[in-house]
Backbone bond lengths (Angstrom), bond angles and torsions (degrees), N, CA, C in turn:
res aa  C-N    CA-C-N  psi(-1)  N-CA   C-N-CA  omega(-1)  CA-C   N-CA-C  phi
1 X - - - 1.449 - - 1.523 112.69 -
2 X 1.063 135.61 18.38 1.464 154.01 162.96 1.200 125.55 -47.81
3 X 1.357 147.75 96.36 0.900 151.45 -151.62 2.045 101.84 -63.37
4 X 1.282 105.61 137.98 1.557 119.62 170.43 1.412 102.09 -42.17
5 X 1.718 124.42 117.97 1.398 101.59 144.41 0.854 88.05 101.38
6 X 1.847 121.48 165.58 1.380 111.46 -168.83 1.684 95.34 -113.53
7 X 1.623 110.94 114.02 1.079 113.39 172.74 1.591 141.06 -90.75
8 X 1.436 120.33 125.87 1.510 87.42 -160.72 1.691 103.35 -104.58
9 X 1.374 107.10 -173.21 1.641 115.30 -162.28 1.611 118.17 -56.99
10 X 1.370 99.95 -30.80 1.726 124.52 -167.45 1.453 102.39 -64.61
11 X 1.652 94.53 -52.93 1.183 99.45 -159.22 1.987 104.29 -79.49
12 X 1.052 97.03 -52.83 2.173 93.43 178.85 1.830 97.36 -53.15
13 X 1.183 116.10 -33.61 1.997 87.67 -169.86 1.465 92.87 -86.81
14 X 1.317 140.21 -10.78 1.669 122.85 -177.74 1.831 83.19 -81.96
15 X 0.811 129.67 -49.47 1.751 114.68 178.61 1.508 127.01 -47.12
16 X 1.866 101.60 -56.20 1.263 106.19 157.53 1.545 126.23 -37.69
17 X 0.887 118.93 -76.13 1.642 140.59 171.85 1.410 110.34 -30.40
18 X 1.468 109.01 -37.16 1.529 113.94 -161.94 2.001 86.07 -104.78
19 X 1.134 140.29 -15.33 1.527 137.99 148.35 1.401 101.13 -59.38
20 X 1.124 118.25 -61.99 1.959 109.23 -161.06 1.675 102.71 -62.50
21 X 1.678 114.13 -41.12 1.351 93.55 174.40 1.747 136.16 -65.47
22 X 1.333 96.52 -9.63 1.827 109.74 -176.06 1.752 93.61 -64.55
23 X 1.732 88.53 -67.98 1.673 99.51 -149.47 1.522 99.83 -65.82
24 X 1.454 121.33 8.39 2.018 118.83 -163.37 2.018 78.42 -94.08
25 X 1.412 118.30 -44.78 1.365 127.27 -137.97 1.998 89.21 -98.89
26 X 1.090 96.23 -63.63 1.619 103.22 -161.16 1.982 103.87 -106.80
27 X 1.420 137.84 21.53 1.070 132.74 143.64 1.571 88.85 103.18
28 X 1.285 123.24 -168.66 1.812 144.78 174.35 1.519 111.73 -68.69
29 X 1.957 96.31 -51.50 1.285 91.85 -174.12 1.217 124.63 -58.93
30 X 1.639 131.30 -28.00 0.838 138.94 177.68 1.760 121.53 -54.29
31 X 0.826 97.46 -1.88 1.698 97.62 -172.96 1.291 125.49 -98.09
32 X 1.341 115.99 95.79 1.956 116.81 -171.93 1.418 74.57 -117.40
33 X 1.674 90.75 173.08 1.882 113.81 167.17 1.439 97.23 -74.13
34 X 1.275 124.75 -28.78 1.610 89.17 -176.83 1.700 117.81 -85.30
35 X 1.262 103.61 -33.18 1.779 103.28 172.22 1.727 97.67 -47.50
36 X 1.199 128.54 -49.00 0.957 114.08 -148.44 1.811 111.91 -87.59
37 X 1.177 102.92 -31.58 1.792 109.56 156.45 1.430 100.03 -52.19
38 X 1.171 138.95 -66.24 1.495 136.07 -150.40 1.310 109.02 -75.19
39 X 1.652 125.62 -15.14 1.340 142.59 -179.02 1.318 103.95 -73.88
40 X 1.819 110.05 -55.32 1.170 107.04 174.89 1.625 145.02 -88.44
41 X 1.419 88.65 -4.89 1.832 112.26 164.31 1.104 87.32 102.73
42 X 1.009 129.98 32.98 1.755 117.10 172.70 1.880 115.56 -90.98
43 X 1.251 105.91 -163.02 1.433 128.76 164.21 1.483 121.59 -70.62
44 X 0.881 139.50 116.73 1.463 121.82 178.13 1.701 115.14 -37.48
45 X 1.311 116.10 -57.86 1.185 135.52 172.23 1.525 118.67 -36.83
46 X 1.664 112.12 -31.13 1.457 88.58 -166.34 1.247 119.39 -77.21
47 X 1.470 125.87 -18.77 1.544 96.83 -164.23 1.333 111.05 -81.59
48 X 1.667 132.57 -20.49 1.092 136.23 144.13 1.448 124.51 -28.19
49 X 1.351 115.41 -43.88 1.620 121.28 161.43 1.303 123.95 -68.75
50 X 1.315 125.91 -13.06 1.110 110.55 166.02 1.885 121.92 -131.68
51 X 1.511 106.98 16.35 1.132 106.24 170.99 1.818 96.87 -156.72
52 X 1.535 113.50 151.93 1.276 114.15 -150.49 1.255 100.18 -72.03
53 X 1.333 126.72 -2.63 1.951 116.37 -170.85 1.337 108.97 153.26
54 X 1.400 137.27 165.65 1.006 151.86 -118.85 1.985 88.38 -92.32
55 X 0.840 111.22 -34.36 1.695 128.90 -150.09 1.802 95.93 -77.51
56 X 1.750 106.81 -46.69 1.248 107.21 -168.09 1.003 113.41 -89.08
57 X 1.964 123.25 -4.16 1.484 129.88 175.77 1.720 117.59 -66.33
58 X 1.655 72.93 -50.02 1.954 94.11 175.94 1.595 105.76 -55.22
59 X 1.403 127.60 -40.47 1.569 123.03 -168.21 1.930 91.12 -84.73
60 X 1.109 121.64 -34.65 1.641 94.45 -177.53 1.771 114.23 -91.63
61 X 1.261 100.19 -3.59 1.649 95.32 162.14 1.264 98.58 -69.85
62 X 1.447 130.15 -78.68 1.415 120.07 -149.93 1.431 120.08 -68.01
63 X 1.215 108.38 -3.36 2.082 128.76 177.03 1.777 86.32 -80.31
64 X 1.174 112.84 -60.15 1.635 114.68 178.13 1.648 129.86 -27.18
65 X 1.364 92.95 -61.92 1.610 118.72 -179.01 1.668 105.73 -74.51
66 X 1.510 110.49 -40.06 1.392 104.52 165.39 1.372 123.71 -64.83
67 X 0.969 120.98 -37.60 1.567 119.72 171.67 1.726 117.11 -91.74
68 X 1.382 125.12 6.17 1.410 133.64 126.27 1.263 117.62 -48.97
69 X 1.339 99.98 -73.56 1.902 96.42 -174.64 1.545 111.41 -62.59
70 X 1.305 135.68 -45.64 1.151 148.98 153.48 1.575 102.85 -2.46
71 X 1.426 107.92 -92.48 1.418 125.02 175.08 1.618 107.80 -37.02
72 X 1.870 118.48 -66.55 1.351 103.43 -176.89 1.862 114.33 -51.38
73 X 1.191 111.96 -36.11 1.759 99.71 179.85 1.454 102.95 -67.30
74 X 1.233 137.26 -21.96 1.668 124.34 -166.36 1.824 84.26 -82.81
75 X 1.420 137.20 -9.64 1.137 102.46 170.99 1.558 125.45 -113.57
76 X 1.394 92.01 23.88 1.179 113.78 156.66 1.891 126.86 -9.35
77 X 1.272 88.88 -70.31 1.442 124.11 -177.04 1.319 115.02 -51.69
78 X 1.096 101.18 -53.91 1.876 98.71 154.85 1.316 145.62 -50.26
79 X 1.633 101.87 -9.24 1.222 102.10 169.16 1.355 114.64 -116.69
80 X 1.225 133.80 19.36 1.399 136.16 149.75 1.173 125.98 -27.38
81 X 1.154 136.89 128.85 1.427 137.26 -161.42 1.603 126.35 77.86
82 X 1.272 107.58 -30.57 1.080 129.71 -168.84 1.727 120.75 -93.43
83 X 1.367 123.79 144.61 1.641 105.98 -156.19 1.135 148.58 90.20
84 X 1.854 107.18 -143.95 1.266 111.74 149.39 1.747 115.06 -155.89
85 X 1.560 107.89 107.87 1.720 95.43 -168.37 0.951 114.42 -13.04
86 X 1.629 141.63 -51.45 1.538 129.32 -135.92 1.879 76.05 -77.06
87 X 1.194 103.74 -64.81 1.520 109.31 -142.80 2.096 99.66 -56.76
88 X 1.189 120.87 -45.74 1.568 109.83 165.05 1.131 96.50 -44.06
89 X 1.397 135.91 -97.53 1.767 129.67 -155.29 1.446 108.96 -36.25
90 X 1.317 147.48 -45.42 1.314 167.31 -99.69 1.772 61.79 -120.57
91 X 1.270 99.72 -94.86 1.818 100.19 -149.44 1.508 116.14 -54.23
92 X 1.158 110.35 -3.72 1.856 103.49 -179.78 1.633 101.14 -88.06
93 X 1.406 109.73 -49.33 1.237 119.13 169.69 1.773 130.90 -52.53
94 X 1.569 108.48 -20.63 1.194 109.84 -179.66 2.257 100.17 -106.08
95 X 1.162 115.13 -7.72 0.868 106.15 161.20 1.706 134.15 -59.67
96 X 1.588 104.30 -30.77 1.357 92.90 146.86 1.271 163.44 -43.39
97 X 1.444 91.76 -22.95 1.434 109.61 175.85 1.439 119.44 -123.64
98 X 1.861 107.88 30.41 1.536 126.73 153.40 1.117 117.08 -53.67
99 X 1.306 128.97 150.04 1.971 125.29 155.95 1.419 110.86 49.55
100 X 1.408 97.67 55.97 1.805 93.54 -177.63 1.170 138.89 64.17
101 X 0.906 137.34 49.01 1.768 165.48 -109.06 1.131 99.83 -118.23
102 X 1.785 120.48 -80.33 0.999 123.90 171.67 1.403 126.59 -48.27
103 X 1.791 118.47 -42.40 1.157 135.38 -175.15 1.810 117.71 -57.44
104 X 1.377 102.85 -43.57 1.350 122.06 177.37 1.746 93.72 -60.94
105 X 1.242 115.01 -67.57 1.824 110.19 -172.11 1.373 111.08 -64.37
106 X 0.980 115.39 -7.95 1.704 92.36 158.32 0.908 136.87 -112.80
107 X 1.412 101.48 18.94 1.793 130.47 -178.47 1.505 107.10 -89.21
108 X 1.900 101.46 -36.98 1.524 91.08 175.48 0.953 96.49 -102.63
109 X 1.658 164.51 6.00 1.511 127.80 131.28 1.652 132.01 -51.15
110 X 1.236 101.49 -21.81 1.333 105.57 158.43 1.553 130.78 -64.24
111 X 1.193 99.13 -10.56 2.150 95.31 -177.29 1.538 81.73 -150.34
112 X 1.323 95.30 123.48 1.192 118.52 -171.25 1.802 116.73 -76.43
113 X 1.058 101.77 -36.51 1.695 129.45 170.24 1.721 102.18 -51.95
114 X 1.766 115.06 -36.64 1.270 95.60 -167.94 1.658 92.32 -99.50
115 X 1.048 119.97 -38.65 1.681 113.22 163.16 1.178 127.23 -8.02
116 X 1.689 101.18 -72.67 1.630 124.10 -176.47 1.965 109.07 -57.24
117 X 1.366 112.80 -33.40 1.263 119.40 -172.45 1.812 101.58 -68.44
118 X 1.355 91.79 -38.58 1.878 103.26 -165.69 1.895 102.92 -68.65
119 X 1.408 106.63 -46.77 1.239 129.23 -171.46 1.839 103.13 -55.03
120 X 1.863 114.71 -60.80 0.903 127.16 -171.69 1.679 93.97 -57.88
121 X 1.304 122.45 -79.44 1.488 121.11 -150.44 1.997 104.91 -65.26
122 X 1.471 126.63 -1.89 1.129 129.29 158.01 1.276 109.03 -68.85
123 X 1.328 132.86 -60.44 1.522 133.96 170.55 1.200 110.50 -49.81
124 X 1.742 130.15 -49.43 1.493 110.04 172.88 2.164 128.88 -47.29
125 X 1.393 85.80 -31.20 1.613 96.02 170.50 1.352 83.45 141.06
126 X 1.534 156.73 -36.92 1.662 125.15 -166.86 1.328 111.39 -31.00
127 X 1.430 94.49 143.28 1.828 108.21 -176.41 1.830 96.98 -69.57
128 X 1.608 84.12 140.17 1.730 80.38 178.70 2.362 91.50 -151.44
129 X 1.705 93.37 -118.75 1.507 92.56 176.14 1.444 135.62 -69.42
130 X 1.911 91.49 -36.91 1.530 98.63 172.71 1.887 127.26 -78.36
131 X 1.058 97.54 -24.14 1.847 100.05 154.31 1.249 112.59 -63.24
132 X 1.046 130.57 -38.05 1.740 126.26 -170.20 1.512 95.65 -82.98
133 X 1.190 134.86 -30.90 1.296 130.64 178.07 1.564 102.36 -94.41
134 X 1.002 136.10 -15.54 1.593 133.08 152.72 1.628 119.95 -53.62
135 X 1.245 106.83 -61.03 1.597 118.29 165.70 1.321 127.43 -53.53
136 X 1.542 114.27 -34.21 1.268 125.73 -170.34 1.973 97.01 -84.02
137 X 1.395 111.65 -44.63 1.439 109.72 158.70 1.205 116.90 -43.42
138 X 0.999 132.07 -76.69 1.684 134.60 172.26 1.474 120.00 -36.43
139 X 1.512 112.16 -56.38 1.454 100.86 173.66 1.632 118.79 -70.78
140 X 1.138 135.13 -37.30 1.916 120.88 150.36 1.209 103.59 -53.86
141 X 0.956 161.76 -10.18 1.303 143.90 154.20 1.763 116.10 -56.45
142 X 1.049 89.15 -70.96 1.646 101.15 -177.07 1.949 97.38 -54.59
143 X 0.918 100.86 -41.87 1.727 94.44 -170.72 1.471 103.68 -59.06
144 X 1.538 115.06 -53.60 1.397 105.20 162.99 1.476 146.20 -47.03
145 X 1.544 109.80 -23.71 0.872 120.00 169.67 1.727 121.07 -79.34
146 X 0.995 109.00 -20.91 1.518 116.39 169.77 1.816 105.74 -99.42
147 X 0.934 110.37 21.59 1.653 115.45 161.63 1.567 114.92 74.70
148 X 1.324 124.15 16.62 0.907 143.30 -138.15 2.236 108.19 -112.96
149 X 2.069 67.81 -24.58 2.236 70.93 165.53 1.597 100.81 -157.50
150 X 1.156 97.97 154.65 1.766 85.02 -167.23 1.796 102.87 -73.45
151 X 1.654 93.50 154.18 1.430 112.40 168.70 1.720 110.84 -58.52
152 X 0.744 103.29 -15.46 2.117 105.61 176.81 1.697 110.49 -71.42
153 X 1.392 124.00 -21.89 1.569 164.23 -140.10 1.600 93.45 -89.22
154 X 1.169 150.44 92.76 1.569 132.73 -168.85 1.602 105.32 -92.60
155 X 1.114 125.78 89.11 1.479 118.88 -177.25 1.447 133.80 -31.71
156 X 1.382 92.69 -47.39 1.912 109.45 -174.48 1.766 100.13 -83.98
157 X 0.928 114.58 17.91 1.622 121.36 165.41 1.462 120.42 -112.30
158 X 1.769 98.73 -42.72 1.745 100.03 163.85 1.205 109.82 -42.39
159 X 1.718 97.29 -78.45 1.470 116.94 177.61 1.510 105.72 -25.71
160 X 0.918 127.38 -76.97 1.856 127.71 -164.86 1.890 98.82 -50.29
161 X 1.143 121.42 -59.54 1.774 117.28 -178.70 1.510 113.22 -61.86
162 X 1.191 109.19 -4.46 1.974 109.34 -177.79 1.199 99.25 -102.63
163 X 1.399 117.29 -60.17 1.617 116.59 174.53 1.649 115.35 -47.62
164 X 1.161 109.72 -62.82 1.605 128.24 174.36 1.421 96.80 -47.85
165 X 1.263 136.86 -67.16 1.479 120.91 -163.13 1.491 107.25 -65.84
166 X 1.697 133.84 -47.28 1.298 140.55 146.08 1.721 87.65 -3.25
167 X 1.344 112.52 -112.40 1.266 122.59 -166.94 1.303 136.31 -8.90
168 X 1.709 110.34 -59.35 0.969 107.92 144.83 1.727 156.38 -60.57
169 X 1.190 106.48 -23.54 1.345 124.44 160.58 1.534 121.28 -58.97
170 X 1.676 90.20 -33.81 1.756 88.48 167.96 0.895 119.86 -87.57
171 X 1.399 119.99 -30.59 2.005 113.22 163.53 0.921 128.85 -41.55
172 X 1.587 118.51 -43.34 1.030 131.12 -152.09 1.913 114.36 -105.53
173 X 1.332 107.35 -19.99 1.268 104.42 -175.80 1.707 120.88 -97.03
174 X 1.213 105.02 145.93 1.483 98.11 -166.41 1.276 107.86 -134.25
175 X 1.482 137.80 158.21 1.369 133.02 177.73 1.353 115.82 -63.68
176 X 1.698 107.35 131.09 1.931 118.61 -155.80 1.406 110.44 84.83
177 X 1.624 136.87 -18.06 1.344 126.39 167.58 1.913 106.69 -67.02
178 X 0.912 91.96 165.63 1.794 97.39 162.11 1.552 127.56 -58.23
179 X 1.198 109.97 137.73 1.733 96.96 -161.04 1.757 91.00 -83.72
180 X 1.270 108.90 140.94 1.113 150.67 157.04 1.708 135.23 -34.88
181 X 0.867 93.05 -46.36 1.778 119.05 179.01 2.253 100.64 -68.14
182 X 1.309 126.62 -40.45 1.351 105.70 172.63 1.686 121.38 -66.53
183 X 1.306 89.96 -27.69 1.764 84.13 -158.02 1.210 83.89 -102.06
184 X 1.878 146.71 25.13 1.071 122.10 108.42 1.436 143.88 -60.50
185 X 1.402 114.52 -37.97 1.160 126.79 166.12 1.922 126.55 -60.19
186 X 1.383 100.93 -22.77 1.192 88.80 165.45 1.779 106.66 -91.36
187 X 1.420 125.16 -41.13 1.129 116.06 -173.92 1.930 110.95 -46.73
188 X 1.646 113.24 -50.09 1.368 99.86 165.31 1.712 131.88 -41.77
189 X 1.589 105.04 -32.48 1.621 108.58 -169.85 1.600 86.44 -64.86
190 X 1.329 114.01 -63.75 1.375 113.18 -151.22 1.272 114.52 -62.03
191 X 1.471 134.88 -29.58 1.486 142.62 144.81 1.438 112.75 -25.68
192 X 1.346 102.43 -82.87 1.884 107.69 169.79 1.704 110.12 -30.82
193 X 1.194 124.89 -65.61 1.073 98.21 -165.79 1.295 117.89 -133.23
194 X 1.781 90.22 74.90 1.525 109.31 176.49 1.281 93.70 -103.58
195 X 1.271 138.56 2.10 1.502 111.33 155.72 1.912 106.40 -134.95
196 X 1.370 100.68 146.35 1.598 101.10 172.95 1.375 136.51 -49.82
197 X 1.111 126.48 166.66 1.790 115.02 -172.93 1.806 82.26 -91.38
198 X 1.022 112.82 -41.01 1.886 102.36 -178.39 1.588 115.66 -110.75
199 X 1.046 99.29 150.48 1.791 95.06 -179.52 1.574 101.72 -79.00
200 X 1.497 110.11 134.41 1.657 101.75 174.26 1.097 122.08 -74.18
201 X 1.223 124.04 150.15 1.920 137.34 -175.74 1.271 83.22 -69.22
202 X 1.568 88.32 149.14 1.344 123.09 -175.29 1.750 111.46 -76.08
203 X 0.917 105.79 126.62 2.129 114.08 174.12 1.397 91.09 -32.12
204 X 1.081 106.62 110.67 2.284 109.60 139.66 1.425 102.38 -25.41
205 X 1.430 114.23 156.23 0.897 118.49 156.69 1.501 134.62 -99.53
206 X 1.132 118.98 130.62 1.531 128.70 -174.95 1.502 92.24 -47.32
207 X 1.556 106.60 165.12 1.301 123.24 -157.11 1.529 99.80 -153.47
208 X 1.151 117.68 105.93 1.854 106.16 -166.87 1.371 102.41 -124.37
């Protein structure tokens, strides 16, 4: 899945960048190699020069952004202690749906060619949903361990309903639907603190 040609970093994220702004502004359909050269001030030619066609651009943008967000949740961990759980989880999780988020994923369910590319190099191991839900396990972990969420709190279940709802929100949302990003943010609050930092004392007992 290597882009044609020897491509360098400058040049694929001014392309990238100049894709997320089409499909954020003007929808999926909007996205040929040439809108998207002319978006980014380029050559007509280049993105053809450095990736085999329209199909395999779309699968290494969204491999891209996944292993962006990927990376920001692995540093998760660093912010333990620090903050406020909801709001760390809140922003790794709503970074998905930066720069056209949704718009980009339904661009590659739409062409099936770039699907299969995204699908294949996820199964090889590229960081994609299950790293972000790996990290996001780890960082409730550590928060718990510094007392910070109660032990009653099952991490690898947060993790699975944040990632999982992520997912779906990006399937499902499309330019003119409702943006996406609140009723993640509340679904994280309400996760966080669906269980207490202390278990409450038990009722006295009535006395009749």
């Amino acid at each position: 899945m290597a882009p044609r040609g020897v491509a360098t970093p400058d040049v694929r994220e001014r392309l990238f960048a100049a894709a997320e702004r089409i499909v954020e502004k003007d929808g999926p359909g909007a996205l040929t190699s040439r809108s998207v050269t002319a978006e980014a001030g380029c050559a007509k030619g280049l993105l053809h020069a450095h990736f085999a066609g329209l199909d395999e651009f779309v699968a290494e943008l969204c491999l891209n952004r996944f292993a962006r967000t990927a990376a920001r949740a692995r540093e998760l961990s660093r912010l333990a202690g620090r903050g406020t759980v909801a709001e760390n989880l809140g922003a790794v999780a709503l970074m998905l749906f930066d720069s056209g988020g949704p718009a980009l994923s339904g661009l590659a369910m739409t062409r099936p060619a770039a699907a299969l590319r995204i699908r294949t190099a996820l199964e090889e191991g590229a960081p994609g949903f299950a790293a972000i839900q790996e990290a996001v396990t780890g960082y409730l972990q550590e928060e718990q361990r510094l007392g910070r969420l109660a032990h009653t709190l099952d991490p690898h279940t947060v993790a699975l309903a944040v990632v999982g709802t992520a997912h779906h929100l990006l399937m499902t949302s499309w330019p003119g639907t409702p943006d996406p990003r609140p009723a993640m943010t509340r679904l994280v609050a309400a996760l966080v603190h669906s269980a207490p930092l202390q278990d409450a004392p038990p009722a006295p007992a009535r006395h009749t």
